[in-house]
N, C-alpha and C positions, 0 to 999 in steps of 0.2 A: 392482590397483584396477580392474578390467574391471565395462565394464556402469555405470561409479561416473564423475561427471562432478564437481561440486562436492559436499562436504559440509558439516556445518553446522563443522567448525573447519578447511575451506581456504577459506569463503566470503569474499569482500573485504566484503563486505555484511551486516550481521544484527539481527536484533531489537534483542539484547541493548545492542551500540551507540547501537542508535538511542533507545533506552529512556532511554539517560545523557544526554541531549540535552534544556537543560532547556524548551525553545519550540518551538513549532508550528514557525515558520519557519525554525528551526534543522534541526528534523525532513525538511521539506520541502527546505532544501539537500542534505541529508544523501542523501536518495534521486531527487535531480530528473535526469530523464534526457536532457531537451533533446533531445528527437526531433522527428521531422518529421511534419506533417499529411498523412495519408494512406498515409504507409509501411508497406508490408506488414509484420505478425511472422511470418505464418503459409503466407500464398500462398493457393494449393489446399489447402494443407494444415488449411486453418482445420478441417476438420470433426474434425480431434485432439482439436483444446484445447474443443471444446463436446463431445465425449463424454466426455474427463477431467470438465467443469465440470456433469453431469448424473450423473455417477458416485457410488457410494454412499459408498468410501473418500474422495471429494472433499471430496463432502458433512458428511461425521463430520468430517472436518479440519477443513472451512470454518467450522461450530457452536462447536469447540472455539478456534480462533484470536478468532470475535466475543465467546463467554464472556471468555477471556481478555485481549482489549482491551477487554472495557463497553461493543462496541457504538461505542465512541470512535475518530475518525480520529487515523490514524498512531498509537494508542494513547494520546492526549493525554484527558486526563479533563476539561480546558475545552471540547471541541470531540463533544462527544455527537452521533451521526450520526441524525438523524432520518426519511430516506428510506431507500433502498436502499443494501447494506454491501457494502462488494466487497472480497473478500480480495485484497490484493495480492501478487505476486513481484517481494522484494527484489530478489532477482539475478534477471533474467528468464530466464522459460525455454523449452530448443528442441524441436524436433520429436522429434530424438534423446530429450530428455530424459522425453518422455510415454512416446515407442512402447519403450526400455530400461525404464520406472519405475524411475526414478530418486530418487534420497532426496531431491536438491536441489526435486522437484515437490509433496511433502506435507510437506518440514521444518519444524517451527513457527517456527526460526529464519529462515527465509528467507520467512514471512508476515506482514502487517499490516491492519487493517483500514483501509479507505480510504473517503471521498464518493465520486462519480464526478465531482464538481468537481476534490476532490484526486487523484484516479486520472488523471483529464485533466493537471490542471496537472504532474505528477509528470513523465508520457510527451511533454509538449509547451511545458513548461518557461513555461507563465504562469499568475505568479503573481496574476493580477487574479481566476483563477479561484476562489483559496481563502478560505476561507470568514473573515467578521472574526468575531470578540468584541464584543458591544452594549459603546458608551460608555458607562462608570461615570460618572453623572451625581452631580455633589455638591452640595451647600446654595449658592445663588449662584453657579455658576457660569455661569449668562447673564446676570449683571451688566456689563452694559458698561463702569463706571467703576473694576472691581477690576485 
């Protein structure tokens, strides 16, 4: 397995789990990473991961994972992403993993679409960031005396 770091069936991580997961906030425990503000992933090294993320092959993956979620964060069809779609990595990934290309880097398993609310709250573990659902308002219910 040279060259091969994670695949999509040694990953601890994957779409497919997270798909069976029936709520958002379930979603979001499932991939929350409780890191820390300001910690480097990349270093010096950042200038990798923005030529992977400008790249053509990125690109076609990146199209094909928001086709395949709706455009919807974590892949939740209640939560329609209306700004900007940021693909995520499940299992995140390393330097090794771009400058090898690695499978773990464009696996559709190891991709989600995400907010940058939910991309934030995922790597920094708050969840005041993620996004709510308008209250279903019903017939009297600002009745005071019910």
């Amino acid at each position: 397995m040279v060259g091969k770091r994670k695949t999509m069936t040694t990953m601890i991580k994957n779409v497919r789990k997270l798909y069976r997961l029936p709520s958002f906030l379930e979603r979001f425990n499932y991939l929350r990473e409780d890191g820390r503000v300001g910690e480097a992933t990349f270093g010096y090294d950042r200038y990798l991961n923005q030529l992977l993320y400008k790249s053509g092959p990125w690109r076609e993956t990146r199209d094909g994972i928001i086709i395949r979620d709706n455009g919807c964060d974590l892949g939740h069809f209640d939560y329609e992403i209306k700004k900007r779609i940021i693909v995520h990595h499940i299992n995140s990934i390393t330097i090794e993993d771009i400058e090898q290309n690695r499978d773990i880097v464009f696996d559709p398993e190891n991709l989600i679409c995400t907010s940058l609310d939910t991309h934030n709250a995922i790597h920094y573990g708050d969840e005041s960031l993620l996004p709510q659902l308008p209250i279903e308002r019903r017939r009297n219910d600002t009745c005071p005396w019910i």
